[in-house]
Each structure stands twice: as C-alpha cells, then as structure tokens.
PDB file of N, CA, C and O in Angstrom, chain B, residues numbered from 101:
ATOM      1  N   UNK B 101     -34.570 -20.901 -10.856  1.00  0.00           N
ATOM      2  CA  UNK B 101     -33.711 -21.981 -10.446  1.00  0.00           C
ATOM      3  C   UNK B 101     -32.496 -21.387  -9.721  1.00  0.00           C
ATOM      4  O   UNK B 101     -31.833 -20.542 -10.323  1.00  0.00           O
ATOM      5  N   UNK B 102     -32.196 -21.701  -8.658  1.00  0.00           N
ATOM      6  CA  UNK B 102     -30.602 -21.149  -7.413  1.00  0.00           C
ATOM      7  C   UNK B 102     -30.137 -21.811  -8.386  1.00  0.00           C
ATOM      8  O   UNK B 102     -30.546 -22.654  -9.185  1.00  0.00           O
ATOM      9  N   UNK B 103     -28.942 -21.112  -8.101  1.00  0.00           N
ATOM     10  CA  UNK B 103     -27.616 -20.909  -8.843  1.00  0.00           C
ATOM     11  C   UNK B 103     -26.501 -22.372  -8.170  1.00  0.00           C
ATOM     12  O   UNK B 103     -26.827 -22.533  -6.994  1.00  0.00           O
ATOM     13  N   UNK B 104     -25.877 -22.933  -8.390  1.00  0.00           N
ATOM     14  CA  UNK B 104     -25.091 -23.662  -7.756  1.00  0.00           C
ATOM     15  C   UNK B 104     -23.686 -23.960  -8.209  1.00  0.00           C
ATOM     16  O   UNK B 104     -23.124 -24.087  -9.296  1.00  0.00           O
ATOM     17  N   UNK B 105     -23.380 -24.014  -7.073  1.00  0.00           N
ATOM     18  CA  UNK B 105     -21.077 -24.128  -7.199  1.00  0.00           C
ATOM     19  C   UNK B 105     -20.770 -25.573  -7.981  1.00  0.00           C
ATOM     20  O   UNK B 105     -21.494 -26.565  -7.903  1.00  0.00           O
ATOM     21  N   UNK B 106     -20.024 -25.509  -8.446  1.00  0.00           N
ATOM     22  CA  UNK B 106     -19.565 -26.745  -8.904  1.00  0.00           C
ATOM     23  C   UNK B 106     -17.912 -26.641  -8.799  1.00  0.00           C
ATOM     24  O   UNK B 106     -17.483 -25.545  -9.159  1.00  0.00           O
ATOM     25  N   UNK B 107     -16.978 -27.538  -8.395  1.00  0.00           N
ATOM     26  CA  UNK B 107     -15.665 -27.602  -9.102  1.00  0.00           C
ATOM     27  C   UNK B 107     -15.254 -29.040  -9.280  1.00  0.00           C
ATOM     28  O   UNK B 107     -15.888 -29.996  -8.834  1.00  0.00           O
ATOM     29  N   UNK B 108     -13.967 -29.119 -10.078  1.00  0.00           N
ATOM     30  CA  UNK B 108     -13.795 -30.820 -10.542  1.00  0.00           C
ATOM     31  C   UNK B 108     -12.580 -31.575  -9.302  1.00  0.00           C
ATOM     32  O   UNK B 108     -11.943 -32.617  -9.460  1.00  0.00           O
ATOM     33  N   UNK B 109     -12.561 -30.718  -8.195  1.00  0.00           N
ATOM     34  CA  UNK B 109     -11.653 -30.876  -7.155  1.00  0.00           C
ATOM     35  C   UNK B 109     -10.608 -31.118  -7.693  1.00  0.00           C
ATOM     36  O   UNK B 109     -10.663 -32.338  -7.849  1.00  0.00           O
ATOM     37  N   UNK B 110      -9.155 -30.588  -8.312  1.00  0.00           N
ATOM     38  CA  UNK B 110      -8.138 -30.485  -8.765  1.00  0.00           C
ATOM     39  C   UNK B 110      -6.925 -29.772  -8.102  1.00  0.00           C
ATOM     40  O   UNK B 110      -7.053 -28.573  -7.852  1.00  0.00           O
ATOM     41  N   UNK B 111      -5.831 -30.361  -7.813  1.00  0.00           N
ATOM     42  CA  UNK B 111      -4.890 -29.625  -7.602  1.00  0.00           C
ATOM     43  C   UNK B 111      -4.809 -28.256  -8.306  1.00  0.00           C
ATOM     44  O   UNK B 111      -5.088 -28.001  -9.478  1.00  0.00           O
ATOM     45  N   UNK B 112      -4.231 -27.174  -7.038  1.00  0.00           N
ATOM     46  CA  UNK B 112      -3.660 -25.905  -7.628  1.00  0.00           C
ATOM     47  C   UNK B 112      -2.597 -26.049  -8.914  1.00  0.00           C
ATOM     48  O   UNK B 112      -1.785 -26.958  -9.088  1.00  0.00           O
ATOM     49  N   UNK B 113      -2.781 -25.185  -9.543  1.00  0.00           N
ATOM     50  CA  UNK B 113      -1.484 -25.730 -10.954  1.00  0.00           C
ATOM     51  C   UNK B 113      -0.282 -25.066 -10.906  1.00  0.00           C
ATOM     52  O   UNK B 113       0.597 -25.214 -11.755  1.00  0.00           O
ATOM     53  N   UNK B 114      -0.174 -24.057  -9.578  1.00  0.00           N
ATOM     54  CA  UNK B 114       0.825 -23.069  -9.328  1.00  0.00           C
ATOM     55  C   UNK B 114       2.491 -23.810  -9.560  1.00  0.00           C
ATOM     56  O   UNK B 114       3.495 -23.115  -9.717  1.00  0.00           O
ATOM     57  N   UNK B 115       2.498 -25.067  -9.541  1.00  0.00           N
ATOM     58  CA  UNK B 115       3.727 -25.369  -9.350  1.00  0.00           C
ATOM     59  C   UNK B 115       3.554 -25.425 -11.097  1.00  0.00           C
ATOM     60  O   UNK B 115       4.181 -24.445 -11.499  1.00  0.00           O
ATOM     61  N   UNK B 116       3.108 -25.985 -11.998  1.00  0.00           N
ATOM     62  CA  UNK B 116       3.144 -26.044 -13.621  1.00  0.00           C
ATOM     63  C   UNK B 116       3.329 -25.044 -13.963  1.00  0.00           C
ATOM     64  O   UNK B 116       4.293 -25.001 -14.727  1.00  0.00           O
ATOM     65  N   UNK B 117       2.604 -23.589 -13.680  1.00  0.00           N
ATOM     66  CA  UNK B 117       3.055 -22.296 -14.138  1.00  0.00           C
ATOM     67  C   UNK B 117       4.145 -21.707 -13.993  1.00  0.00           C
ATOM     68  O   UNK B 117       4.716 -20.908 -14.735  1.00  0.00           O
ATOM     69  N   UNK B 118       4.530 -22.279 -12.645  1.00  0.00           N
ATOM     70  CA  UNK B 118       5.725 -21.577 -12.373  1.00  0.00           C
ATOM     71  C   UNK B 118       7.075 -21.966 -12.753  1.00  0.00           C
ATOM     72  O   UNK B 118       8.146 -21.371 -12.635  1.00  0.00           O
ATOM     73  N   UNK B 119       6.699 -23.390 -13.358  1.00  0.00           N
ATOM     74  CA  UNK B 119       8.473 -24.424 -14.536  1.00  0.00           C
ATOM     75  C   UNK B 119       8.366 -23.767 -15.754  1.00  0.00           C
ATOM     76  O   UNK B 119       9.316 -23.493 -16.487  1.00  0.00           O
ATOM     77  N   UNK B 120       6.464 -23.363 -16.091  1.00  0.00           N
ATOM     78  CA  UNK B 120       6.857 -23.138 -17.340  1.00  0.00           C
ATOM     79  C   UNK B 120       7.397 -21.654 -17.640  1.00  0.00           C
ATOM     80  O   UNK B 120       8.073 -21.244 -18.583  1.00  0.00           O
ATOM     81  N   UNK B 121       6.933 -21.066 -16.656  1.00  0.00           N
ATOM     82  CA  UNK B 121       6.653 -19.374 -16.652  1.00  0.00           C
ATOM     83  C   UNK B 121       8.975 -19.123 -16.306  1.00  0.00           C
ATOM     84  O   UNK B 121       9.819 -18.480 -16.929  1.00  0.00           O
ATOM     85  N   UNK B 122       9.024 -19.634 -15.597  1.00  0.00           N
ATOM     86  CA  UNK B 122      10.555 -19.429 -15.088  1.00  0.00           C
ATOM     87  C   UNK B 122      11.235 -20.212 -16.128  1.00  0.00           C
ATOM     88  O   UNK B 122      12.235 -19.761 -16.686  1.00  0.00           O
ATOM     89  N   UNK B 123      10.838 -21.141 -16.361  1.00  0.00           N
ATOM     90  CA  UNK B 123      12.018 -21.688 -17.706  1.00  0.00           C
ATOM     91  C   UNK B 123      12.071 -20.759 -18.503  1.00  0.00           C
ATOM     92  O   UNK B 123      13.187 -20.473 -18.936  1.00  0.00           O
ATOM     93  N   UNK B 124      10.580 -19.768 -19.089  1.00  0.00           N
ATOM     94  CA  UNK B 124      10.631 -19.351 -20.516  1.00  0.00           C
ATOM     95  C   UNK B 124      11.700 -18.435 -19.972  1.00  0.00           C
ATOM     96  O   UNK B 124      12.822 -18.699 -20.404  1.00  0.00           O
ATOM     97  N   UNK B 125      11.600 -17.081 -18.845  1.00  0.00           N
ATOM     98  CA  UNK B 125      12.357 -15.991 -18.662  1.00  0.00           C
ATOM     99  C   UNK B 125      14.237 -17.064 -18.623  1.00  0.00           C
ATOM    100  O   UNK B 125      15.264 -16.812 -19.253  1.00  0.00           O
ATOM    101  N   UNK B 126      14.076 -17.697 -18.063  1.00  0.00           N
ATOM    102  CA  UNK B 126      15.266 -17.728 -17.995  1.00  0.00           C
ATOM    103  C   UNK B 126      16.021 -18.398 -19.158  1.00  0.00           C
ATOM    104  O   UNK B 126      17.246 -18.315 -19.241  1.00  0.00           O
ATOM    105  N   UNK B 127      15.142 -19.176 -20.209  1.00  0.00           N
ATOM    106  CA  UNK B 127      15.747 -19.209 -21.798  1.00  0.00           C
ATOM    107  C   UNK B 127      16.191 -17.958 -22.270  1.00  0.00           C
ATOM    108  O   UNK B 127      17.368 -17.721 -22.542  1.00  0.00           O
ATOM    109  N   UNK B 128      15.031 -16.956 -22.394  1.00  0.00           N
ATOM    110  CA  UNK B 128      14.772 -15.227 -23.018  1.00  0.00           C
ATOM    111  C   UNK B 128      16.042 -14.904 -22.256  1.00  0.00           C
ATOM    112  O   UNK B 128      16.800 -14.303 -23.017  1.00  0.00           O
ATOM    113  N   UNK B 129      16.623 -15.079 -20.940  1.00  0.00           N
ATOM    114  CA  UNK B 129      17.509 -14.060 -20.767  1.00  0.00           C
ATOM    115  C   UNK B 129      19.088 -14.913 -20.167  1.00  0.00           C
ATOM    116  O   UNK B 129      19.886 -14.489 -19.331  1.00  0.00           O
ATOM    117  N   UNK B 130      19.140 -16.467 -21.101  1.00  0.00           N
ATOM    118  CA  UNK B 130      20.245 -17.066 -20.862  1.00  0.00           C
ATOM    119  C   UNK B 130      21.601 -16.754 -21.441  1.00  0.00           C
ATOM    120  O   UNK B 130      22.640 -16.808 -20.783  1.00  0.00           O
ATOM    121  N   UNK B 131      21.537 -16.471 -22.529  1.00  0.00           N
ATOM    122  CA  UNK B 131      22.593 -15.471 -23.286  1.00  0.00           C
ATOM    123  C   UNK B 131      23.491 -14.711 -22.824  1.00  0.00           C
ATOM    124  O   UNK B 131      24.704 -14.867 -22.958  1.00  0.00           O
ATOM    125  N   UNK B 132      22.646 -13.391 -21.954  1.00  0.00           N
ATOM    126  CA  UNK B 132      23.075 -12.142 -21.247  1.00  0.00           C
ATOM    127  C   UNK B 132      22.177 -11.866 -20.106  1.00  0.00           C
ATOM    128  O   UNK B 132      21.619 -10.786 -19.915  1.00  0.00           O
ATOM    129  N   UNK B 133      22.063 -13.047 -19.270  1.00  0.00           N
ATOM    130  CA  UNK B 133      21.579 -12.703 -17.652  1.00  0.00           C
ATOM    131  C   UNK B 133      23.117 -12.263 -17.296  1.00  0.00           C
ATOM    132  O   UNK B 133      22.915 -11.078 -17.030  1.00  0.00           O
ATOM    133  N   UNK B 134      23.775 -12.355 -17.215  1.00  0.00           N
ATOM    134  CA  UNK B 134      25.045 -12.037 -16.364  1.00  0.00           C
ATOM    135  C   UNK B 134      24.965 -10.615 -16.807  1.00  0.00           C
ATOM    136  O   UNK B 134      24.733  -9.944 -15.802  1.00  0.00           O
ATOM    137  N   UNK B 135      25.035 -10.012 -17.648  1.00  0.00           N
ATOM    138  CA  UNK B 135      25.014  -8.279 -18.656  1.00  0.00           C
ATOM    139  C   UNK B 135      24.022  -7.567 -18.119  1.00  0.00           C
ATOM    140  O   UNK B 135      24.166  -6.382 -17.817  1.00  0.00           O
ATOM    141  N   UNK B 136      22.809  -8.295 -17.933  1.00  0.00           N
ATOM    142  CA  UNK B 136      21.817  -7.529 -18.075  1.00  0.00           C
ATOM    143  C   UNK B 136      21.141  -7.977 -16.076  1.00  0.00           C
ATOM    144  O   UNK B 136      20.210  -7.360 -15.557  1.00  0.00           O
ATOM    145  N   UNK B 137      21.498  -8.503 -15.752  1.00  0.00           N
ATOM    146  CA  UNK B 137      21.232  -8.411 -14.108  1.00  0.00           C
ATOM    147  C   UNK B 137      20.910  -7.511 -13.294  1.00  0.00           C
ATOM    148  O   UNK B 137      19.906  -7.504 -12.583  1.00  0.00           O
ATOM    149  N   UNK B 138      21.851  -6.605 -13.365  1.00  0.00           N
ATOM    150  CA  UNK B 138      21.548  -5.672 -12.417  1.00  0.00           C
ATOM    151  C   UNK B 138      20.648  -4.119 -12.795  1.00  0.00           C
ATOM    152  O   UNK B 138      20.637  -3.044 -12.195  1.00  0.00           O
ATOM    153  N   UNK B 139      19.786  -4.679 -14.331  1.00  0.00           N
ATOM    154  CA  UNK B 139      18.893  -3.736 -15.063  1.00  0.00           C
ATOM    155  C   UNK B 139      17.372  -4.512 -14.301  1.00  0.00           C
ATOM    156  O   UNK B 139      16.233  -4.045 -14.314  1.00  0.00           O
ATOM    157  N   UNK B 140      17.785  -5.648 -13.757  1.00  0.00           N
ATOM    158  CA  UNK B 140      16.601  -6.287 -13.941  1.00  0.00           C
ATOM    159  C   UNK B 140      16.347  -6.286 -12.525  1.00  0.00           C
ATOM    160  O   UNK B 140      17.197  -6.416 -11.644  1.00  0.00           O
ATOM    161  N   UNK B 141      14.650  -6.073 -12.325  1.00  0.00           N
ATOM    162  CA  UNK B 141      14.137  -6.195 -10.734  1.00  0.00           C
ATOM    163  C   UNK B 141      14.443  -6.780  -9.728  1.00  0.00           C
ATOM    164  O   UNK B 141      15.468  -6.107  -9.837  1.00  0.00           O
ATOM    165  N   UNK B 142      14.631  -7.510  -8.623  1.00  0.00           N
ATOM    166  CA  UNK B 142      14.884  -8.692  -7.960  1.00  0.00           C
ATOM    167  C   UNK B 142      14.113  -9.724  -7.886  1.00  0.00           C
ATOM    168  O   UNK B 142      14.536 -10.873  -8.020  1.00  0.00           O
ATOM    169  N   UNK B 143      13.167  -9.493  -7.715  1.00  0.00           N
ATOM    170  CA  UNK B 143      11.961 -10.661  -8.374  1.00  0.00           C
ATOM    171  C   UNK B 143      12.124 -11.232  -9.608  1.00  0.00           C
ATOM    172  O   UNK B 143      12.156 -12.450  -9.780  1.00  0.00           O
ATOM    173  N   UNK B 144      12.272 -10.084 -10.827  1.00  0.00           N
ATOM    174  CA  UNK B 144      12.804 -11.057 -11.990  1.00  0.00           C
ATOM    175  C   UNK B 144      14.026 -12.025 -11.786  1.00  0.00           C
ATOM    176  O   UNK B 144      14.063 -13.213 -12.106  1.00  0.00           O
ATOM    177  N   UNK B 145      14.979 -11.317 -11.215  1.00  0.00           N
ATOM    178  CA  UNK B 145      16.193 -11.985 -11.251  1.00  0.00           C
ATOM    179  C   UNK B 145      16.365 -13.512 -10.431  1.00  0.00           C
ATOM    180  O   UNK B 145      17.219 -14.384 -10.590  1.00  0.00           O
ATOM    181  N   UNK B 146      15.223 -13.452  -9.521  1.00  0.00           N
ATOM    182  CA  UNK B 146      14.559 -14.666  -8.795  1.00  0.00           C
ATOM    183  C   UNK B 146      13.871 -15.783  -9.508  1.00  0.00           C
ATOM    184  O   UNK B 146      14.104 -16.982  -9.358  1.00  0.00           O
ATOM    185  N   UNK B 147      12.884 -15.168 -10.403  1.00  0.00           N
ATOM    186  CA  UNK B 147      12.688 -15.858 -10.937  1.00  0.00           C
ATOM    187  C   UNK B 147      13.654 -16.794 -12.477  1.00  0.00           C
ATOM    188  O   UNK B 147      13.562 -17.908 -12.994  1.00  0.00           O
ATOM    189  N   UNK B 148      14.406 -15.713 -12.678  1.00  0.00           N
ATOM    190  CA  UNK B 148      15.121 -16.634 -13.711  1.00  0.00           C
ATOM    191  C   UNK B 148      15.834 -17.641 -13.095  1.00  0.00           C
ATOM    192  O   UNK B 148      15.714 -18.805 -13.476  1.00  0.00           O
ATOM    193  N   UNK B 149      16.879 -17.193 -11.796  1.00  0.00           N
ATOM    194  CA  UNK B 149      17.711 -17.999 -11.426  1.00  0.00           C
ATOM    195  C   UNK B 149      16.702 -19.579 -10.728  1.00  0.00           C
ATOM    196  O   UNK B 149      17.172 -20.713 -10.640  1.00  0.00           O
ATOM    197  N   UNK B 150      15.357 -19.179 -10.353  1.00  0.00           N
ATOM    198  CA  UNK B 150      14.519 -20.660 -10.390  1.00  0.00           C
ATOM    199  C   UNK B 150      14.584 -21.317 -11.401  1.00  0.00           C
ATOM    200  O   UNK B 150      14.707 -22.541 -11.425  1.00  0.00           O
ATOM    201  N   UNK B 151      14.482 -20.302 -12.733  1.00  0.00           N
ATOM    202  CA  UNK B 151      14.181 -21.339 -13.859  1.00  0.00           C
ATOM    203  C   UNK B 151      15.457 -21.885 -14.588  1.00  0.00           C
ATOM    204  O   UNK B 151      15.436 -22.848 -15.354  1.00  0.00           O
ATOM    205  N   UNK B 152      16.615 -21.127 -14.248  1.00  0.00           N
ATOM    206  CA  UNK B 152      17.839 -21.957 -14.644  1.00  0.00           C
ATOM    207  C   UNK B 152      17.925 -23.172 -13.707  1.00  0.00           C
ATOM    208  O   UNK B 152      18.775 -24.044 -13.889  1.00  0.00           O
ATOM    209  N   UNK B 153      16.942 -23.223 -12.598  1.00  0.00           N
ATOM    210  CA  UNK B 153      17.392 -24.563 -11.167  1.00  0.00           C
ATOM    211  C   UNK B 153      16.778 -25.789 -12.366  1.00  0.00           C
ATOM    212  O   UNK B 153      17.532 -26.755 -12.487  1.00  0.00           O
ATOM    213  N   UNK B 154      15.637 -25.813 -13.140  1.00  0.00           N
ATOM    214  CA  UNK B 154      14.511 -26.716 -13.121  1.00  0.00           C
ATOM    215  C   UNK B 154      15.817 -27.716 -14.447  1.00  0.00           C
ATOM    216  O   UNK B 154      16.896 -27.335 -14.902  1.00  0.00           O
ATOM    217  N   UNK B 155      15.235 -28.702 -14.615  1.00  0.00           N
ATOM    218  CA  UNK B 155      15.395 -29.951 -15.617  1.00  0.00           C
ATOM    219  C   UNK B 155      14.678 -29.300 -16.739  1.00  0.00           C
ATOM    220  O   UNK B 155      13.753 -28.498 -16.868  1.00  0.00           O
ATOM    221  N   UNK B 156      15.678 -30.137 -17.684  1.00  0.00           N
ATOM    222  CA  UNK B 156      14.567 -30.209 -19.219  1.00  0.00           C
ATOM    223  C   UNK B 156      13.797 -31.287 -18.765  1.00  0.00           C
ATOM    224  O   UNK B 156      12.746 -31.185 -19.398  1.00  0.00           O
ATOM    225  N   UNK B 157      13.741 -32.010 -18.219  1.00  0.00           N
ATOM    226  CA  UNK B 157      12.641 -33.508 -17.789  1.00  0.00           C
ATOM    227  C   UNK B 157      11.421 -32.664 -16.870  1.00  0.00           C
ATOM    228  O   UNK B 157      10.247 -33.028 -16.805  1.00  0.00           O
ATOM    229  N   UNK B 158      11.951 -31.563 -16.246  1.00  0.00           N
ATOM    230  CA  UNK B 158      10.825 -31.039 -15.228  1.00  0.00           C
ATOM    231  C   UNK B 158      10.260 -29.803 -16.077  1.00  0.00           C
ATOM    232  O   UNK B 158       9.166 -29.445 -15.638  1.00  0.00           O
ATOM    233  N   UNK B 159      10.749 -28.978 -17.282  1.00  0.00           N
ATOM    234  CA  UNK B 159       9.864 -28.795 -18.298  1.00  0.00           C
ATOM    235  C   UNK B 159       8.744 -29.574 -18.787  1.00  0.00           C
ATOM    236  O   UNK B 159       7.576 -29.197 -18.874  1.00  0.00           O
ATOM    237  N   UNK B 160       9.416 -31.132 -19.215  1.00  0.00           N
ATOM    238  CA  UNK B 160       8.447 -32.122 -20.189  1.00  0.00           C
ATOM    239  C   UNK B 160       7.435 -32.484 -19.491  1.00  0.00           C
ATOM    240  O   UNK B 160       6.445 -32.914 -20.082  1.00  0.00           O
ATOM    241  N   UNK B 161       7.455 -32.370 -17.738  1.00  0.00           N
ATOM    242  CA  UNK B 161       6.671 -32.690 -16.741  1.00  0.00           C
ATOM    243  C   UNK B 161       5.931 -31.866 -16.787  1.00  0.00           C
ATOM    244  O   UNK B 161       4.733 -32.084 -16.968  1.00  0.00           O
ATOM    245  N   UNK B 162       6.411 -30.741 -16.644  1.00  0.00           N
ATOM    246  CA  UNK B 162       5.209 -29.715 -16.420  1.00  0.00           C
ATOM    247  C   UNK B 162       4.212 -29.661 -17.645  1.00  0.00           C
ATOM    248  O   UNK B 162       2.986 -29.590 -17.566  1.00  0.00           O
ATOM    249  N   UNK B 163       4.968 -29.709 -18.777  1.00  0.00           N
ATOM    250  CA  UNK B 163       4.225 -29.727 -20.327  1.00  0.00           C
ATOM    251  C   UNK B 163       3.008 -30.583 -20.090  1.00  0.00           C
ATOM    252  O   UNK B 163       1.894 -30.238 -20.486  1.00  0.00           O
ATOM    253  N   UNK B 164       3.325 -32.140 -19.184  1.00  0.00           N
ATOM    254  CA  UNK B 164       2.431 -33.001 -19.215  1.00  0.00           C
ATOM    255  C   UNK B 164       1.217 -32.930 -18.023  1.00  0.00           C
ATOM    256  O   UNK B 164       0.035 -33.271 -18.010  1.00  0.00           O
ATOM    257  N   UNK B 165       1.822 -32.517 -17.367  1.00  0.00           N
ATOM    258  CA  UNK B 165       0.672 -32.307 -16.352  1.00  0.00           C
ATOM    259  C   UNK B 165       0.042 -31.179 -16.537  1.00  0.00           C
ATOM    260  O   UNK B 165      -0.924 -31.144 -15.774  1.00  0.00           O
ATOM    261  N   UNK B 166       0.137 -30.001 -17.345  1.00  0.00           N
ATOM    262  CA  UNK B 166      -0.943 -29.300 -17.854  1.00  0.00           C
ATOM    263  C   UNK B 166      -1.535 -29.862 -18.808  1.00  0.00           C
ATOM    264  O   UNK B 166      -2.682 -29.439 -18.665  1.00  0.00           O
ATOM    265  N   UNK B 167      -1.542 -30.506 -19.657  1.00  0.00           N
ATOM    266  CA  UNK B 167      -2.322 -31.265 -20.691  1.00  0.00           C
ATOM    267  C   UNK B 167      -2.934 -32.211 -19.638  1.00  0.00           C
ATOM    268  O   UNK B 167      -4.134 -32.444 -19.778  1.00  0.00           O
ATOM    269  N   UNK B 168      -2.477 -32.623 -18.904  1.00  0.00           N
ATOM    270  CA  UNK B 168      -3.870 -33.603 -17.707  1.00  0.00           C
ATOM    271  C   UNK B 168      -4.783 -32.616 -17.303  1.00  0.00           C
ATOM    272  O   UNK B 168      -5.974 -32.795 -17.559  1.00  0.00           O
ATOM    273  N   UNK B 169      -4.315 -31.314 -16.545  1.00  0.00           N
ATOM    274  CA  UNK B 169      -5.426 -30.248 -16.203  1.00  0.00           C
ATOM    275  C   UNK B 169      -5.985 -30.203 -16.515  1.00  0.00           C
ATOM    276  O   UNK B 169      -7.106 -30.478 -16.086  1.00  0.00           O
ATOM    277  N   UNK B 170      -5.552 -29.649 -17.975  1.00  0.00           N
ATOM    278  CA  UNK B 170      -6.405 -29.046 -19.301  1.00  0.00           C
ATOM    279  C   UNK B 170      -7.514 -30.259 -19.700  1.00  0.00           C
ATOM    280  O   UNK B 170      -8.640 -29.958 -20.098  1.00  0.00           O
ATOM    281  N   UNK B 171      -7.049 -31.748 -19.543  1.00  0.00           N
ATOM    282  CA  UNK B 171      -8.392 -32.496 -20.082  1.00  0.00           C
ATOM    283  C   UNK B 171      -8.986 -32.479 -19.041  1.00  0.00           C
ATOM    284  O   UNK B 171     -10.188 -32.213 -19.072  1.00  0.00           O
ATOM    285  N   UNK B 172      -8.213 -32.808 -17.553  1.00  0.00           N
ATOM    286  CA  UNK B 172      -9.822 -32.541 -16.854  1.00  0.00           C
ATOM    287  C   UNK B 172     -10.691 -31.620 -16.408  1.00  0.00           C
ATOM    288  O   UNK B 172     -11.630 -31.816 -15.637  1.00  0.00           O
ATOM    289  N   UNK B 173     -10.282 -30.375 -17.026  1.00  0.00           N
ATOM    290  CA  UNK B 173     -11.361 -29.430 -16.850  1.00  0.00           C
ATOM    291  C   UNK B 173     -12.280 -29.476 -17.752  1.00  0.00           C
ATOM    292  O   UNK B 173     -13.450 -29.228 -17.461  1.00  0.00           O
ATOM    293  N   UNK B 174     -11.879 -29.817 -19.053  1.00  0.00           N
ATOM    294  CA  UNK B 174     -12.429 -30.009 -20.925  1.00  0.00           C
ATOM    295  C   UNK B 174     -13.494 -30.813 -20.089  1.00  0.00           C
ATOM    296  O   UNK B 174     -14.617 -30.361 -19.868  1.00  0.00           O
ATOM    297  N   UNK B 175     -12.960 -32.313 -19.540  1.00  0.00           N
ATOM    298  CA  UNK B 175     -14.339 -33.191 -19.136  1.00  0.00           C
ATOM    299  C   UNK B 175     -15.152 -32.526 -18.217  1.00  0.00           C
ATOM    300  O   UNK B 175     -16.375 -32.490 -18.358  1.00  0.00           O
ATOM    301  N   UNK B 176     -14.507 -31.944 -17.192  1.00  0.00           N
ATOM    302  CA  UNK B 176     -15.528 -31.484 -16.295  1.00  0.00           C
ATOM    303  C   UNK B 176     -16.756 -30.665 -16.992  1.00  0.00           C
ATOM    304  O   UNK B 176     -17.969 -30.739 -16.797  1.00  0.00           O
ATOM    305  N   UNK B 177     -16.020 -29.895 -17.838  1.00  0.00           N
ATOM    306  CA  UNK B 177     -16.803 -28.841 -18.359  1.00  0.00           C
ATOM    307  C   UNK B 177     -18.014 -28.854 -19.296  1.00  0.00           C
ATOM    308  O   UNK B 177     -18.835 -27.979 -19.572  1.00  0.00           O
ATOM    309  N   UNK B 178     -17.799 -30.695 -19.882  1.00  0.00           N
ATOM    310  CA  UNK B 178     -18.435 -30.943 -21.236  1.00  0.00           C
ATOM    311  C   UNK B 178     -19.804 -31.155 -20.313  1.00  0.00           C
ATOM    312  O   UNK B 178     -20.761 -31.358 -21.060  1.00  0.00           O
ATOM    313  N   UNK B 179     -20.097 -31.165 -19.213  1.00  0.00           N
ATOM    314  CA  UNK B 179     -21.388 -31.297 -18.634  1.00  0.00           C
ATOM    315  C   UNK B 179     -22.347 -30.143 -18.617  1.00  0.00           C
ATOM    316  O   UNK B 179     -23.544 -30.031 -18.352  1.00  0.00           O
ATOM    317  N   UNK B 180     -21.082 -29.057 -19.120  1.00  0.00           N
ATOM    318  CA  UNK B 180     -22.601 -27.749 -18.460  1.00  0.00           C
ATOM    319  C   UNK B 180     -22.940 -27.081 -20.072  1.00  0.00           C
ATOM    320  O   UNK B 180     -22.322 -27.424 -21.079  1.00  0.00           O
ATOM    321  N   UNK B 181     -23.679 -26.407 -20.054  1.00  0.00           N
ATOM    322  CA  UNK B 181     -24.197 -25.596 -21.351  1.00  0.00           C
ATOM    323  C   UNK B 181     -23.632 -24.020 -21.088  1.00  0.00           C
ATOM    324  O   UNK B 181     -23.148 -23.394 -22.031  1.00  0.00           O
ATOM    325  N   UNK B 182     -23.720 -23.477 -19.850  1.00  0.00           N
ATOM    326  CA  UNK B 182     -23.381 -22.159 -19.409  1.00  0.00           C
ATOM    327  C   UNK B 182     -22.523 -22.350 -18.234  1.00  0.00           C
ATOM    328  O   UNK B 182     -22.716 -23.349 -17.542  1.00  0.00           O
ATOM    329  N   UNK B 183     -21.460 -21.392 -17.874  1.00  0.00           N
ATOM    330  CA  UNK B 183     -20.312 -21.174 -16.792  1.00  0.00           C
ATOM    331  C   UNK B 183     -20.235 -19.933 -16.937  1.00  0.00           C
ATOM    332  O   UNK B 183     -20.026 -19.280 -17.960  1.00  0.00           O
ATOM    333  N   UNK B 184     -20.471 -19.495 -15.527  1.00  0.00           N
ATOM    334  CA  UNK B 184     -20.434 -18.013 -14.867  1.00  0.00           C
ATOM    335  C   UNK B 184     -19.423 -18.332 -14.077  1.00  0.00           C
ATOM    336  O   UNK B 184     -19.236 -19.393 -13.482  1.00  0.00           O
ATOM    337  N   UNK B 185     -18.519 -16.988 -14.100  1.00  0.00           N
ATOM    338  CA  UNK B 185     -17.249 -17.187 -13.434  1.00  0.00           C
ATOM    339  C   UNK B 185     -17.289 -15.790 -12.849  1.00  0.00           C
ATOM    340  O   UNK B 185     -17.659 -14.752 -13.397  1.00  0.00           O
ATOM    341  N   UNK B 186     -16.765 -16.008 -11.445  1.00  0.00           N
ATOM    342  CA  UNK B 186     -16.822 -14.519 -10.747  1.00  0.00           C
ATOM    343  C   UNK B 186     -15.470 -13.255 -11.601  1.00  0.00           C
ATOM    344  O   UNK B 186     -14.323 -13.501 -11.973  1.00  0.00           O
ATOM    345  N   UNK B 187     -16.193 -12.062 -11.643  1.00  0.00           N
ATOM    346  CA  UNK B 187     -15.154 -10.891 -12.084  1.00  0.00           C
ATOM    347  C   UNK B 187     -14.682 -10.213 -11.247  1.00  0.00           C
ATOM    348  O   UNK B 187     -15.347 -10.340 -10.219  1.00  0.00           O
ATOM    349  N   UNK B 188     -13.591  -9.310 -11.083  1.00  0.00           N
ATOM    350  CA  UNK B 188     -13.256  -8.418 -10.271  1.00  0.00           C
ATOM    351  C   UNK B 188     -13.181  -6.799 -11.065  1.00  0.00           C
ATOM    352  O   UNK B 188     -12.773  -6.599 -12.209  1.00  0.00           O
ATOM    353  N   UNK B 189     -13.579  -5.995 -10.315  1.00  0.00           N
ATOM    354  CA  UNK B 189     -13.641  -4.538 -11.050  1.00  0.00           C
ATOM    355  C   UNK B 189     -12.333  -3.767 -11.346  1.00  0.00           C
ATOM    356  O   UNK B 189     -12.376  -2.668 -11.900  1.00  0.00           O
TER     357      UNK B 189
END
C-alpha cells in the first residue's frame, strides 16, 4: 500500500510559542534583567524585552489557542492507527 501525506491544514503556532516562550524568560529574569543584561546574549535580551511587551490577556490568549491546536490535532489524529513523521540525522 503507497504511503500518503495527510495534514489537518492549521495555522503555524509560531506566534503561541513565542507569548509563551518570551513571557516565561522574561518572568525568570524580571527581578534582575537590569543586573544581569549585559551577561546575557542579544537575542536573549530580545527576547525578554518582547516578552515584557505582551499582556497578561495575550498570555491567557496564547494559553487558549494552544489548547484549540492541541484539540485539533488530538481530532485529526484520532483517525489514524500509525503516524510516521520525517527525522533529521
């Protein structure tokens, strides 16, 4: 039996990872970002100062729209018995 593609056509989730992923660093380093700044990469320091930009409402958003992802992949998924997913070496 050929093998065949399937996806559940879904938005990228890059913007959800990135409220939740930048809020957490910039909770972890709200205390002593000012102290500890210029220890830290520029990319980190990018990313915190994004996650000090976001809302607690655009946290609860993001919280919620990964729990939508998350069920519609659960449904998509409850159709197959086996999922092969490509690896990289």
């Amino acid at each position: 039996m050929p093998a065949s593609e399937s996806h559940p056509n879904l938005q990228d989730p890059w913007r959800i990872v990135h409220v939740m992923w930048s809020t957490a660093f910039a909770a972890y380093f709200r205390d002593n970002f000012s102290a500890v700044r210029d220890q830290l990469t520029p990319g980190l320091v990018d990313v915190i100062e994004q996650g000090l930009d976001f809302s607690g409402a655009d946290v609860a958003d993001a919280y919620i729209q990964r729990n939508v992802y998350y069920e519609s992949w659960r449904a998509f998924l409850q159709t197959y018995d086996l999922v092969l997913t490509p690896t990289l070496p």
